[in-house]
PDBQT receptor file of N, H, CA, C and O in Angstrom, charges set to zero:
ATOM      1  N   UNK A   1       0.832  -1.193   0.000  1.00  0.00    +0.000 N 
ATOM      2  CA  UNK A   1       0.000   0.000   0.000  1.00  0.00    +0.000 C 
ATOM      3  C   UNK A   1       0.879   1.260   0.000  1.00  0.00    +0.000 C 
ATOM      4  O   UNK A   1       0.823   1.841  -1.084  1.00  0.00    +0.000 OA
ATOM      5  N   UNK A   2       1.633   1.816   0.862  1.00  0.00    +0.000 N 
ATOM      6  H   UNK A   2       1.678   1.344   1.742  1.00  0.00    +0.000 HD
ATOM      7  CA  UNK A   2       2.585   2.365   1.020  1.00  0.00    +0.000 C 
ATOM      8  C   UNK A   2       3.385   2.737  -0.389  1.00  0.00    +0.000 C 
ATOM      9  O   UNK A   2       3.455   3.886  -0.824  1.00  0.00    +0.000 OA
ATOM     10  N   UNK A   3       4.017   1.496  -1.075  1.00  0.00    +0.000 N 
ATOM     11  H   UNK A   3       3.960   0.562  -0.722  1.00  0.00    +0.000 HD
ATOM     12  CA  UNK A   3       4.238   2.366  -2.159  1.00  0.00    +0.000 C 
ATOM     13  C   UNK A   3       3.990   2.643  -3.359  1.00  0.00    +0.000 C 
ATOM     14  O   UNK A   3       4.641   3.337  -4.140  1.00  0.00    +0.000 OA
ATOM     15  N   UNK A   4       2.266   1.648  -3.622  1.00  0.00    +0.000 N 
ATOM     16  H   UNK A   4       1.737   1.084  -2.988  1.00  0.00    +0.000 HD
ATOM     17  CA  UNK A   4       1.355   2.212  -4.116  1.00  0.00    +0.000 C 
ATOM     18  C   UNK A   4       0.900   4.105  -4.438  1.00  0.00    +0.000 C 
ATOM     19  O   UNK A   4       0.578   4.774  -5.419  1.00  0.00    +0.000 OA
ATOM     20  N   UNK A   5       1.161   4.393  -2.699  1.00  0.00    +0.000 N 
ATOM     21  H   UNK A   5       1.422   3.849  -1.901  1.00  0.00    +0.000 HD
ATOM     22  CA  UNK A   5       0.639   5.584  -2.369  1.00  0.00    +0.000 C 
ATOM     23  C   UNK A   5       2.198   6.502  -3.046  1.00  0.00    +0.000 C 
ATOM     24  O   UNK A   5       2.074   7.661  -3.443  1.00  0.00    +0.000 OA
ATOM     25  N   UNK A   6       3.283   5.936  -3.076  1.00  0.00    +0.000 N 
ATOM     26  H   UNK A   6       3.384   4.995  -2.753  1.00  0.00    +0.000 HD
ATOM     27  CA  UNK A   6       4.523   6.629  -3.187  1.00  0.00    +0.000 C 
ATOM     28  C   UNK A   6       4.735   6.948  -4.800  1.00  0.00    +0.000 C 
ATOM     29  O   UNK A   6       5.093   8.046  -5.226  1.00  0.00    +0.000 OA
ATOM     30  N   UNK A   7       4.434   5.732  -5.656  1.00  0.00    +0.000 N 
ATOM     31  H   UNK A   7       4.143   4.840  -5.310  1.00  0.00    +0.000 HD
ATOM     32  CA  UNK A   7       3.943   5.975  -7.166  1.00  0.00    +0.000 C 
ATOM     33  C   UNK A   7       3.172   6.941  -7.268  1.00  0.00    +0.000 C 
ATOM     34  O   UNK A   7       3.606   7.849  -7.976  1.00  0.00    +0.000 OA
ATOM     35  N   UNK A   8       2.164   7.093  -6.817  1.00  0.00    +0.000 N 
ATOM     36  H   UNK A   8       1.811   6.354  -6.242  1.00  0.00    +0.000 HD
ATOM     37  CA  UNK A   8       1.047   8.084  -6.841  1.00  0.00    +0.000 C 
ATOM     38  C   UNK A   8       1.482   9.363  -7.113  1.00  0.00    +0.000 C 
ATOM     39  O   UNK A   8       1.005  10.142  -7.939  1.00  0.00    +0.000 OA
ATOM     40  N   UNK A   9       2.771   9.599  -6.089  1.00  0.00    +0.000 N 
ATOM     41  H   UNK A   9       3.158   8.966  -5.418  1.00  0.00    +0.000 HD
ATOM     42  CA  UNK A   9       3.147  10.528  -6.024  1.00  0.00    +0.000 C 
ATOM     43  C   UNK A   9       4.202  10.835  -6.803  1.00  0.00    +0.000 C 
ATOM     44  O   UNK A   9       5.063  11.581  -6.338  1.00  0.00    +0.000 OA
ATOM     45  N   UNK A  10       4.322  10.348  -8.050  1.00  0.00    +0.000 N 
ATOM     46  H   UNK A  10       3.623   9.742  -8.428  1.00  0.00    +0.000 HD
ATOM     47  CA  UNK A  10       5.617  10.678  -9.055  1.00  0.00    +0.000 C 
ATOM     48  C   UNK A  10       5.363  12.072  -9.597  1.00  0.00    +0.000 C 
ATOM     49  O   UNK A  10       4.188  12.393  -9.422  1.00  0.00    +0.000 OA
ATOM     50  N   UNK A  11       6.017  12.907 -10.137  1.00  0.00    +0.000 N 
ATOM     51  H   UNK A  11       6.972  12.646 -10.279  1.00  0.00    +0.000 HD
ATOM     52  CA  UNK A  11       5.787  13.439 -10.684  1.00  0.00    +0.000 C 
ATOM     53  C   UNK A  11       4.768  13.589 -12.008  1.00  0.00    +0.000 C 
ATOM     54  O   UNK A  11       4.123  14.635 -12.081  1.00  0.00    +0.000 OA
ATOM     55  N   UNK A  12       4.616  12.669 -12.962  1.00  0.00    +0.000 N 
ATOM     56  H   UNK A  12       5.140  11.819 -12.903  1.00  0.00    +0.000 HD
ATOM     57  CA  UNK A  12       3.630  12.280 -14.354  1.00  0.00    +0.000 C 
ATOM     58  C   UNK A  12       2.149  12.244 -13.436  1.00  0.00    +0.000 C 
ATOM     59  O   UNK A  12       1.112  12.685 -13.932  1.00  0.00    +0.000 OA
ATOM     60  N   UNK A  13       2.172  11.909 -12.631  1.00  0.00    +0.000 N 
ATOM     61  H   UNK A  13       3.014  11.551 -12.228  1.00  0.00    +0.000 HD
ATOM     62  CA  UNK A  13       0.841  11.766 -11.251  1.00  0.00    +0.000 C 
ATOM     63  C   UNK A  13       0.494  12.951 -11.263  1.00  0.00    +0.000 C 
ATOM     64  O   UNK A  13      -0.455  13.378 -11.920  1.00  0.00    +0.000 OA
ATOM     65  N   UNK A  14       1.235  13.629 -10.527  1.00  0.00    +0.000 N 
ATOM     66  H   UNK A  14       2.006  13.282  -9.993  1.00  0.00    +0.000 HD
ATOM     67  CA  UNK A  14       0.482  15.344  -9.984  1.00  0.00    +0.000 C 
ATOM     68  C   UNK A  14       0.198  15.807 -11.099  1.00  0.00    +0.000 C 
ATOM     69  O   UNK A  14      -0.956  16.193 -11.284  1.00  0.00    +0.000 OA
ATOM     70  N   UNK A  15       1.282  15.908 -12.270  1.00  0.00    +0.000 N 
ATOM     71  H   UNK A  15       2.220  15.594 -12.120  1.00  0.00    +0.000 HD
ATOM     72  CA  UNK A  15       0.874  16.664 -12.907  1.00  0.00    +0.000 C 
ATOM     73  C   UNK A  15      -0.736  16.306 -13.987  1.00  0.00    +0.000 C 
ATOM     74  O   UNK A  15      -1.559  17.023 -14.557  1.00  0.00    +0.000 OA
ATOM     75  N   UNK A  16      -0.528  14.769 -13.817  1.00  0.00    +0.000 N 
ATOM     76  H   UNK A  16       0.141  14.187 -13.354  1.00  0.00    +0.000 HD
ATOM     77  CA  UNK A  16      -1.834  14.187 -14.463  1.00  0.00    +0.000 C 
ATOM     78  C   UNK A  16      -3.348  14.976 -13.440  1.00  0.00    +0.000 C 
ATOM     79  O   UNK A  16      -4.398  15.477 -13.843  1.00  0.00    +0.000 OA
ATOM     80  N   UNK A  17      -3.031  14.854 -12.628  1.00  0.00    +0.000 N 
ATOM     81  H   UNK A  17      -2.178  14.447 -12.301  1.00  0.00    +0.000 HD
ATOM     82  CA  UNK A  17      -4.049  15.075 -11.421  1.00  0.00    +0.000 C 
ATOM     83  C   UNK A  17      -4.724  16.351 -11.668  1.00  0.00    +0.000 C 
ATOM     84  O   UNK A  17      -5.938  16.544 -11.733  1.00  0.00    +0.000 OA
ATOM     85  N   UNK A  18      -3.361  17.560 -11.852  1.00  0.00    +0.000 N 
ATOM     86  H   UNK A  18      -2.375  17.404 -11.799  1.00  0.00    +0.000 HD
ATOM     87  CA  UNK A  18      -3.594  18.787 -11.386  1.00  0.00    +0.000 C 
ATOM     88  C   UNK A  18      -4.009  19.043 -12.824  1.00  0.00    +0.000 C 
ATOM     89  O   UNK A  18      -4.882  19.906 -12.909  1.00  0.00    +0.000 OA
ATOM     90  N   UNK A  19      -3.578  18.474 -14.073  1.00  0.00    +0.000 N 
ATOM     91  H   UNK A  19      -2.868  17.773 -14.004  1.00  0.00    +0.000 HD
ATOM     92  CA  UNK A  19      -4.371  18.808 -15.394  1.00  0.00    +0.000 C 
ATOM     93  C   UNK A  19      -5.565  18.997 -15.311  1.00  0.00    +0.000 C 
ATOM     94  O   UNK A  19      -6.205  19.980 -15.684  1.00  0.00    +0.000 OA
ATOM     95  N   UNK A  20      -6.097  17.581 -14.560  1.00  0.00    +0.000 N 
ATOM     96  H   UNK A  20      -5.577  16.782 -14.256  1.00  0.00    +0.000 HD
ATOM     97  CA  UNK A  20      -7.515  17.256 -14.712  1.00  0.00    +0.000 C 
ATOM     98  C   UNK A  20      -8.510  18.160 -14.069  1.00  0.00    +0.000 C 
ATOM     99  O   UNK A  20      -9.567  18.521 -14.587  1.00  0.00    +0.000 OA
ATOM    100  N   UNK A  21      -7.931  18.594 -12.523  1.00  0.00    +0.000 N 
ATOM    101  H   UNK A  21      -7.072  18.301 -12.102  1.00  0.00    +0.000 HD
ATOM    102  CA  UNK A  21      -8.258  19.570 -11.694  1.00  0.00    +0.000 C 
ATOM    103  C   UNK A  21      -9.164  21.051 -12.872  1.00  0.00    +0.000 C 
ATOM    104  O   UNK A  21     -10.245  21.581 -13.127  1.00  0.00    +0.000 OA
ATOM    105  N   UNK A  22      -7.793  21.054 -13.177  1.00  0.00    +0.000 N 
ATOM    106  H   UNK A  22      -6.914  20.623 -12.970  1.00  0.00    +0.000 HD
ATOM    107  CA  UNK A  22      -7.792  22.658 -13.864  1.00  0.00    +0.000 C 
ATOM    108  C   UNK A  22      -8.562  23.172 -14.727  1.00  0.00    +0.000 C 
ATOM    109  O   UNK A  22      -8.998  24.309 -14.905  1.00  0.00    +0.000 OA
ATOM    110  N   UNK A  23      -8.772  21.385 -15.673  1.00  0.00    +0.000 N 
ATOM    111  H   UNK A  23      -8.418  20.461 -15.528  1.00  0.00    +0.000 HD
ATOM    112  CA  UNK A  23      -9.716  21.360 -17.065  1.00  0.00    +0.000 C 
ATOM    113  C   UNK A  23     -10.838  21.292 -16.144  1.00  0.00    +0.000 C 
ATOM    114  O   UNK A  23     -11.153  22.472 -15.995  1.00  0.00    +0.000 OA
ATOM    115  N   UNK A  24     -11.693  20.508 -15.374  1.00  0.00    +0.000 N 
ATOM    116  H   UNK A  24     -11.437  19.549 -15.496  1.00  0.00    +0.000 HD
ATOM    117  CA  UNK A  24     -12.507  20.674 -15.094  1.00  0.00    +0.000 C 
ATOM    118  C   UNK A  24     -13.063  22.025 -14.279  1.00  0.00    +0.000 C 
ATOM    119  O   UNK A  24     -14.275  22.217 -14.380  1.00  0.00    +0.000 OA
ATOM    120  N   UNK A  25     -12.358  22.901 -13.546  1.00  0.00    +0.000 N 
ATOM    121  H   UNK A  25     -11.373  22.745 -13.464  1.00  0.00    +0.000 HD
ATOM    122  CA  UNK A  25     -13.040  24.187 -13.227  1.00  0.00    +0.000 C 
ATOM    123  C   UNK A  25     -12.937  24.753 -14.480  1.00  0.00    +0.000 C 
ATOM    124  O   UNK A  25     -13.945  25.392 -14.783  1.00  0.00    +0.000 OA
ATOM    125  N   UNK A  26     -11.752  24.733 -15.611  1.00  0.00    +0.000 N 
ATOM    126  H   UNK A  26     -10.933  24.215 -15.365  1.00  0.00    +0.000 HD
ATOM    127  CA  UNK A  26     -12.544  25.395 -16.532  1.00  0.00    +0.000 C 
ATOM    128  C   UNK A  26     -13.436  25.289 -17.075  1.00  0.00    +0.000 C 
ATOM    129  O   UNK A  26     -14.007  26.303 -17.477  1.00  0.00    +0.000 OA
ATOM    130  N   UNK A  27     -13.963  23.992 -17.335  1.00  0.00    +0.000 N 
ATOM    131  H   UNK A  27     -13.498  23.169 -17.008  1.00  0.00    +0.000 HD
ATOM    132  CA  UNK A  27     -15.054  23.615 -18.051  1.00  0.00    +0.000 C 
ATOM    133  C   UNK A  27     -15.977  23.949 -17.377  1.00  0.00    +0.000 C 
ATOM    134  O   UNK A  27     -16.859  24.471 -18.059  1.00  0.00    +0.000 OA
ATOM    135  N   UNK A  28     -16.294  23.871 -15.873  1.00  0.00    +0.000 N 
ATOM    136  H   UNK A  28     -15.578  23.447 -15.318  1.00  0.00    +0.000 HD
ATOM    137  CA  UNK A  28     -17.298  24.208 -15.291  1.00  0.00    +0.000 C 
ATOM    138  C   UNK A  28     -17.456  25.788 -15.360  1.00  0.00    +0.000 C 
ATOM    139  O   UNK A  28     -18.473  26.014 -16.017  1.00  0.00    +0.000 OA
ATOM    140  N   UNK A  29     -17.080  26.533 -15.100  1.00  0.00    +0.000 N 
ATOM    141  H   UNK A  29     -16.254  26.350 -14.567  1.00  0.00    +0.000 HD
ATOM    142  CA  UNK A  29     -16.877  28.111 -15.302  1.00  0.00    +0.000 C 
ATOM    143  C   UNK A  29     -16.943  28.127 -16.521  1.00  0.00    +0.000 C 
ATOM    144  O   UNK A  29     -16.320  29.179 -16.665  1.00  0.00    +0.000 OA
ATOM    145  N   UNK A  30     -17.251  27.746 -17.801  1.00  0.00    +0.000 N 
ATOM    146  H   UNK A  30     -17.757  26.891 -17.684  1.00  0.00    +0.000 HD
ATOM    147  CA  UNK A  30     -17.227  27.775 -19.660  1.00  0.00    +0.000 C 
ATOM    148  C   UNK A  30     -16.314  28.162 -19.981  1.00  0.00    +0.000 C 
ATOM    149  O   UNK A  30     -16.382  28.548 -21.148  1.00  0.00    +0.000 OA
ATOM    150  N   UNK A  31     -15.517  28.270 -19.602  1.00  0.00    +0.000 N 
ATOM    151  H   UNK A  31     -15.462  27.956 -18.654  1.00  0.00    +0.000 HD
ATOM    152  CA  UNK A  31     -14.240  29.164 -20.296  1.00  0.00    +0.000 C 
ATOM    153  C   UNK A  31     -13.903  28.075 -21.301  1.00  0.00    +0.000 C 
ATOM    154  O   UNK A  31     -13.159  28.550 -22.159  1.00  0.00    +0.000 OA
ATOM    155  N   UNK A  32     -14.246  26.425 -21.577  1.00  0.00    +0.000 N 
ATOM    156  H   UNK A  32     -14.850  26.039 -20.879  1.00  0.00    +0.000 HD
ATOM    157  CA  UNK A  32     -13.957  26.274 -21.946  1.00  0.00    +0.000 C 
ATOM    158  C   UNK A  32     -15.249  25.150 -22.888  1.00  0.00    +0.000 C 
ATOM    159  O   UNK A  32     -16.303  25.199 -22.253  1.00  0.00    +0.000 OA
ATOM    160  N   UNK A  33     -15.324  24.643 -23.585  1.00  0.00    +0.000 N 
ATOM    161  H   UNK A  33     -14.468  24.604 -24.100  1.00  0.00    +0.000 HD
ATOM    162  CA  UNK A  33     -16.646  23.756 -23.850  1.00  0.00    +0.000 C 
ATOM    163  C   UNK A  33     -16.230  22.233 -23.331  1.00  0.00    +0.000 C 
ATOM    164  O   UNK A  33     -15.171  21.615 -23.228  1.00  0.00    +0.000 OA
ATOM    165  N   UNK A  34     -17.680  21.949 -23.050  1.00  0.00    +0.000 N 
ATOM    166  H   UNK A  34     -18.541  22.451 -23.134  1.00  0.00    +0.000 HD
ATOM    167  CA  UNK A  34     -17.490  20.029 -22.875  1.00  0.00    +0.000 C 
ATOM    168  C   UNK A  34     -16.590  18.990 -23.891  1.00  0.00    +0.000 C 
ATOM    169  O   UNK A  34     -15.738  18.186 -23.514  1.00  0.00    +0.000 OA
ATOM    170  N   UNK A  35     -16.967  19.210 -25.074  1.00  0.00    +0.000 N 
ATOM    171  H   UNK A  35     -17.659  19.863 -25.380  1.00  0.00    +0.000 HD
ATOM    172  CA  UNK A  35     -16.260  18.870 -25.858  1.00  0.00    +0.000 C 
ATOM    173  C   UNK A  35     -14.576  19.182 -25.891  1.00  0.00    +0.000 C 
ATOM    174  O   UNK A  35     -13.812  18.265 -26.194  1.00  0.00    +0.000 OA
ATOM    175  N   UNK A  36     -14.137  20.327 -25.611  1.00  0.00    +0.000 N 
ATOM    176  H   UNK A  36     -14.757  21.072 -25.365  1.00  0.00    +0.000 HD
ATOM    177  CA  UNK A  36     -12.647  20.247 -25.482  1.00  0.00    +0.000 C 
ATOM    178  C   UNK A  36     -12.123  20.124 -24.427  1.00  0.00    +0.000 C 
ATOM    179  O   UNK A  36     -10.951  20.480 -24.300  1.00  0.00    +0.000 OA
ATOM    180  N   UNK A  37     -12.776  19.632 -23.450  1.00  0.00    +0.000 N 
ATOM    181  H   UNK A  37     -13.728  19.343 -23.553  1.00  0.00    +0.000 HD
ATOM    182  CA  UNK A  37     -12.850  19.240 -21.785  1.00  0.00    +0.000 C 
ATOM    183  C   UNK A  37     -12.380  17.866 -22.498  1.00  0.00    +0.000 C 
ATOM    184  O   UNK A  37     -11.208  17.658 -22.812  1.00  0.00    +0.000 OA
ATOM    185  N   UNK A  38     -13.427  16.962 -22.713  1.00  0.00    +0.000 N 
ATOM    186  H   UNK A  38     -14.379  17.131 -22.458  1.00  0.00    +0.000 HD
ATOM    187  CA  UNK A  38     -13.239  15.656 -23.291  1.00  0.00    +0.000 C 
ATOM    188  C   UNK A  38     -12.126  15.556 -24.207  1.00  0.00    +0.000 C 
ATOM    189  O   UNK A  38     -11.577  14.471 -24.018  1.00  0.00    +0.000 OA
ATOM    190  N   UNK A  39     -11.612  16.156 -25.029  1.00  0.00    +0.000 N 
ATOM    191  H   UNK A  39     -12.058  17.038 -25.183  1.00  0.00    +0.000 HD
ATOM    192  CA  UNK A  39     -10.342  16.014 -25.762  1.00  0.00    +0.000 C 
ATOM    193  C   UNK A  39      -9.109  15.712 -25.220  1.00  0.00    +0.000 C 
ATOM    194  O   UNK A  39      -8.346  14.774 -25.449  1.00  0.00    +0.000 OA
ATOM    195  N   UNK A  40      -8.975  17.366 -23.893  1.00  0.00    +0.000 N 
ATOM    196  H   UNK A  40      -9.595  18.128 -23.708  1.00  0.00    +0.000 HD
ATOM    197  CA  UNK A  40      -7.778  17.471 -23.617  1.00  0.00    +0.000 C 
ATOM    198  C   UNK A  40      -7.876  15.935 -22.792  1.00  0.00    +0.000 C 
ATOM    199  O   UNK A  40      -7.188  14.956 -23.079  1.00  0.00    +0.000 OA
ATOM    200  N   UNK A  41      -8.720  15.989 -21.904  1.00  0.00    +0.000 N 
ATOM    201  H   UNK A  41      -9.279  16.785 -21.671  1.00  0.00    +0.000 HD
ATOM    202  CA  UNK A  41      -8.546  14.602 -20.533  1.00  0.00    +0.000 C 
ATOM    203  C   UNK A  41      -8.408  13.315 -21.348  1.00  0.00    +0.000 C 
ATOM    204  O   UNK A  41      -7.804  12.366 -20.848  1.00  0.00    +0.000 OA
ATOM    205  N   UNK A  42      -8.856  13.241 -22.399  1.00  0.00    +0.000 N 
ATOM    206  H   UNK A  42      -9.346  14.012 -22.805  1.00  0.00    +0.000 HD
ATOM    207  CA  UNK A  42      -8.750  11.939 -22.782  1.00  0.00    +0.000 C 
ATOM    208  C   UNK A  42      -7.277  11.759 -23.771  1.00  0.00    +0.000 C 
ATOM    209  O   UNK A  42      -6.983  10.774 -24.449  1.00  0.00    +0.000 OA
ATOM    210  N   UNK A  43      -6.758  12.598 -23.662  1.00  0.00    +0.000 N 
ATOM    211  H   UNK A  43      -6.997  13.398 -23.112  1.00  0.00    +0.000 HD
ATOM    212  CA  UNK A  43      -5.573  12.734 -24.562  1.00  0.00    +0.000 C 
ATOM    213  C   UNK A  43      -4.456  12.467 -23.127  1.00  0.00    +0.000 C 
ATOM    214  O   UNK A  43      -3.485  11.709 -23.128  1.00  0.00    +0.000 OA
ATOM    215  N   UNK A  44      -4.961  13.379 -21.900  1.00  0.00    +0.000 N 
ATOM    216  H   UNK A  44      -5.749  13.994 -21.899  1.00  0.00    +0.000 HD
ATOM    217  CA  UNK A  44      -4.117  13.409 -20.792  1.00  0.00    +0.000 C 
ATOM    218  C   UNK A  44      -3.773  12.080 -20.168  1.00  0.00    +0.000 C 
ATOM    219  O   UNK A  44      -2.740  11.516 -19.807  1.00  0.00    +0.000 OA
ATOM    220  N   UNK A  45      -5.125  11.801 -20.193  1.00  0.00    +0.000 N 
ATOM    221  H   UNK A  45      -5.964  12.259 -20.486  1.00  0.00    +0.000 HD
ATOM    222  CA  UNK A  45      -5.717  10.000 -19.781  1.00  0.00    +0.000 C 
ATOM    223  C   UNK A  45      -5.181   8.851 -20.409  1.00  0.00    +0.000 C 
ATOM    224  O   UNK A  45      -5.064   7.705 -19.974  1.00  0.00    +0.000 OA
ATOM    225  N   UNK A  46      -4.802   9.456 -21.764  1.00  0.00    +0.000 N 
ATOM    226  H   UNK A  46      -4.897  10.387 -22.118  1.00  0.00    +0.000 HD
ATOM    227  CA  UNK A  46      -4.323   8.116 -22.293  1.00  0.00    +0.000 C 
ATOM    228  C   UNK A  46      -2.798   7.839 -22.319  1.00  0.00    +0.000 C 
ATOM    229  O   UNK A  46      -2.162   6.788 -22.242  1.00  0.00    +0.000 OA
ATOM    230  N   UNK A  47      -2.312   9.537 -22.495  1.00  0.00    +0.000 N 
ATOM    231  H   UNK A  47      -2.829  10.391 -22.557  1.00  0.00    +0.000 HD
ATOM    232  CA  UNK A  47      -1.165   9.272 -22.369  1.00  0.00    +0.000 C 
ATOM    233  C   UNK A  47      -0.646   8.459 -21.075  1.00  0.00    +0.000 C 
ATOM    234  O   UNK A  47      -0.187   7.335 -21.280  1.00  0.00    +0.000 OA
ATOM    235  N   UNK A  48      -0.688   8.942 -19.793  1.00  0.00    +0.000 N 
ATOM    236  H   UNK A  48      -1.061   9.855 -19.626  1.00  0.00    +0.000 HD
ATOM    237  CA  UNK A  48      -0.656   8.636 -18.590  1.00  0.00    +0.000 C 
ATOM    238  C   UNK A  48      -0.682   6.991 -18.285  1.00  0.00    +0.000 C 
ATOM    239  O   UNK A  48       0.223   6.283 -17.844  1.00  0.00    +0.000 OA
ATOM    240  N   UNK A  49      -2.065   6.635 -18.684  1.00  0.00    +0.000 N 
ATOM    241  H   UNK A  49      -2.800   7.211 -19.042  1.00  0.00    +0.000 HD
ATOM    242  CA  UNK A  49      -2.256   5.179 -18.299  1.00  0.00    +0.000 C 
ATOM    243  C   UNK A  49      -1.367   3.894 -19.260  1.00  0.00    +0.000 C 
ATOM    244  O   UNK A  49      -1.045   2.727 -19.036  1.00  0.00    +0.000 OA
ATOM    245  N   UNK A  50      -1.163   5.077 -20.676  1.00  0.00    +0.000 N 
ATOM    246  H   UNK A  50      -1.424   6.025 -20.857  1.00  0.00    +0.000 HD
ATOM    247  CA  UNK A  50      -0.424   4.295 -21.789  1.00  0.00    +0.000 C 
ATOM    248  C   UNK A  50       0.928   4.242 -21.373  1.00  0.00    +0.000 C 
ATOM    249  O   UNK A  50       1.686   3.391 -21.837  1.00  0.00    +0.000 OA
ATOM    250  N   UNK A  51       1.278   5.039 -20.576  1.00  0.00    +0.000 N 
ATOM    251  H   UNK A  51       0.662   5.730 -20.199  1.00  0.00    +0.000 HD
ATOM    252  CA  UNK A  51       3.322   4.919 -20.229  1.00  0.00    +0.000 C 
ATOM    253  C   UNK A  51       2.899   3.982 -18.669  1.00  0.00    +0.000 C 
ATOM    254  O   UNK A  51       3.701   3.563 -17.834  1.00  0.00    +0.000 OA
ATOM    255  N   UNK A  52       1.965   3.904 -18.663  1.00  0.00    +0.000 N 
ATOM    256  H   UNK A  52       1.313   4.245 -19.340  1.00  0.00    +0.000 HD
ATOM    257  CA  UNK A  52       2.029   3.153 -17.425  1.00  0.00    +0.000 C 
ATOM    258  C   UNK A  52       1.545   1.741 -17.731  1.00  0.00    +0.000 C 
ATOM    259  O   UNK A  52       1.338   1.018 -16.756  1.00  0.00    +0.000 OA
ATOM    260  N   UNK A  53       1.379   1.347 -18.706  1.00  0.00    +0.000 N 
ATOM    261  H   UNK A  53       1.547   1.934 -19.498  1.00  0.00    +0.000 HD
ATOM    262  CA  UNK A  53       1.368   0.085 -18.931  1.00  0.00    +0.000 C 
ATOM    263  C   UNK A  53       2.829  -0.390 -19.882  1.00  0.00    +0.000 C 
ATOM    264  O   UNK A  53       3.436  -1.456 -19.981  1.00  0.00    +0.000 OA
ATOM    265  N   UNK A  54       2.932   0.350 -20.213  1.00  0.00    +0.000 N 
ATOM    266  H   UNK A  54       2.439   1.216 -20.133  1.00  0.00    +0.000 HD
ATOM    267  CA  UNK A  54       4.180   0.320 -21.262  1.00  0.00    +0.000 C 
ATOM    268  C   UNK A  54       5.578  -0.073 -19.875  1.00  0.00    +0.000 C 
ATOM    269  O   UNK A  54       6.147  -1.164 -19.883  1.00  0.00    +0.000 OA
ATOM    270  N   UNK A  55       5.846   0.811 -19.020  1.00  0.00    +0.000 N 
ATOM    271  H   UNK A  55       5.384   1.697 -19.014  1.00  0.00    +0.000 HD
ATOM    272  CA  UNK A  55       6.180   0.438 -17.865  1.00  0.00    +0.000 C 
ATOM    273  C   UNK A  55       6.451  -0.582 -17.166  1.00  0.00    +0.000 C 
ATOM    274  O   UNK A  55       7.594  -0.958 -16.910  1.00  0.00    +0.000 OA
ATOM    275  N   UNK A  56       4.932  -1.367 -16.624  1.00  0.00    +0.000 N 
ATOM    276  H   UNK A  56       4.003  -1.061 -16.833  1.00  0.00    +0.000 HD
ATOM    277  CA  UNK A  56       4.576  -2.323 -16.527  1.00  0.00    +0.000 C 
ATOM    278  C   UNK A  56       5.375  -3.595 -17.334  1.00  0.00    +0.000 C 
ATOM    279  O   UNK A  56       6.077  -4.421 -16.750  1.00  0.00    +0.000 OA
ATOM    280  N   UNK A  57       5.127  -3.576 -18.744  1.00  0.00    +0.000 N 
ATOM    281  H   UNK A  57       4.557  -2.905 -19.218  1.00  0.00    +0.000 HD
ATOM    282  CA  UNK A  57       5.667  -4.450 -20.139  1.00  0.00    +0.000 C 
ATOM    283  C   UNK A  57       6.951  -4.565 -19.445  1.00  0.00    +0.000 C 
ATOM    284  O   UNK A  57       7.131  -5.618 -18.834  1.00  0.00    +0.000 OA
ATOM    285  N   UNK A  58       8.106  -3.463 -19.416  1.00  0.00    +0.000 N 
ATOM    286  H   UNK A  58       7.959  -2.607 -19.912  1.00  0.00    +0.000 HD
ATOM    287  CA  UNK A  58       9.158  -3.535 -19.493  1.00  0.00    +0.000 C 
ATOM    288  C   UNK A  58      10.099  -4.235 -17.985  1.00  0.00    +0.000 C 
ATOM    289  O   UNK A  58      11.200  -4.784 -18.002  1.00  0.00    +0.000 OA
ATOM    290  N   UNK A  59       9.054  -3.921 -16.596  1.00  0.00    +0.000 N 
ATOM    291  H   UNK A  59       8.159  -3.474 -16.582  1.00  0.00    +0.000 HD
ATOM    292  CA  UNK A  59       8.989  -4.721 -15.565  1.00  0.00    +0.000 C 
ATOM    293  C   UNK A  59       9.275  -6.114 -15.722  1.00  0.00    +0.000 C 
ATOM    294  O   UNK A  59      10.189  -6.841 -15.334  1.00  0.00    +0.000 OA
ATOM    295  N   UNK A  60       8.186  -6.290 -16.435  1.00  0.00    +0.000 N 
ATOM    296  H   UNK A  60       7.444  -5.699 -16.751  1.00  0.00    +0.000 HD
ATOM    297  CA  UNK A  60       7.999  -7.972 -16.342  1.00  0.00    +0.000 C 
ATOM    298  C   UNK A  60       8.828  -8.406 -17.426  1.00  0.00    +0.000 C 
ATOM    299  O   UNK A  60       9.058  -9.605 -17.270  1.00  0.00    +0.000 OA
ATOM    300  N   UNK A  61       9.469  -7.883 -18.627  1.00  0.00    +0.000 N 
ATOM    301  H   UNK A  61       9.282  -6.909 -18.754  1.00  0.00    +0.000 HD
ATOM    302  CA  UNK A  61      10.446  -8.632 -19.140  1.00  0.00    +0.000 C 
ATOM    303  C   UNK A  61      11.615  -8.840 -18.744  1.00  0.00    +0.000 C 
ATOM    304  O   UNK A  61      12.292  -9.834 -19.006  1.00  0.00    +0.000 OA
ATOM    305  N   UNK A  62      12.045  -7.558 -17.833  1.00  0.00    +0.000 N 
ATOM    306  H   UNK A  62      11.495  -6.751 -17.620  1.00  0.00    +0.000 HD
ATOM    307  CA  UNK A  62      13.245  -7.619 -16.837  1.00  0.00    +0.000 C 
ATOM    308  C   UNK A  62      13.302  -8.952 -16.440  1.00  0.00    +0.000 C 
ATOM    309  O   UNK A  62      14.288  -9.651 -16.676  1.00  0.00    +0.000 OA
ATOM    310  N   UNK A  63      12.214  -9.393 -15.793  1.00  0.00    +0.000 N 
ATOM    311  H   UNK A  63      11.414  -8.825 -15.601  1.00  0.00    +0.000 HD
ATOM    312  CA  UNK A  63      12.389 -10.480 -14.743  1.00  0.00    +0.000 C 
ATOM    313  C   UNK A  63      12.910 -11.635 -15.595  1.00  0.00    +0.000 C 
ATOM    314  O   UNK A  63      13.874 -12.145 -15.025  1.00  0.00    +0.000 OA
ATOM    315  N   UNK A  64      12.665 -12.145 -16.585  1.00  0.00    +0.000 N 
ATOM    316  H   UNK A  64      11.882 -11.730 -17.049  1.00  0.00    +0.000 HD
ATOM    317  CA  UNK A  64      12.487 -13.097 -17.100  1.00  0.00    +0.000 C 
ATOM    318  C   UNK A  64      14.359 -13.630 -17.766  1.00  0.00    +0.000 C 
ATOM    319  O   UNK A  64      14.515 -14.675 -18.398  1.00  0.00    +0.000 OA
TER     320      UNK A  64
C-alpha cells in the first residue's frame, strides 16, 4: 500500500491530477466547452495510463 501511495506521487501523477483539476473548473466556469474538456482529458488520460502500462511491459520482461 505504502508504495502504491509513493507511485502516486511521481511526478507524471500530480501533474496528471492537477491537469484534470484545472480542465474541469474550466469547463465548469465555460471558459472552456465540454467537448474540449473531453479532448484534452482523454488525450491526458491516455497518455498517462499508456506509459504506465508500457512500464509495466518492461517490468515484467526484466524479470524473465
Amino acid at each position: 500500500m505504502k508504495e502504491r501511495l509513493l507511485k502516486l506521487l511521481c511526478v507524471k501523477s500530480i501533474l496528471t491530477l492537477m491537469l484534470t483539476v484545472v480542465f474541469c473548473i474550466l469547463s465548469i466556469r465555460g471558459i472552456i466547452s465540454g467537448e474540449q474538456f473531453l479532448t484534452i482529458f482523454t488525450v491526458v488520460t491516455s497518455f498517462y495510463f499508456g506509459t504506465q502500462i508500457e512500464r509495466g511491459g518492461k517490468e515484467n520482461n526484466d524479470g524473465k
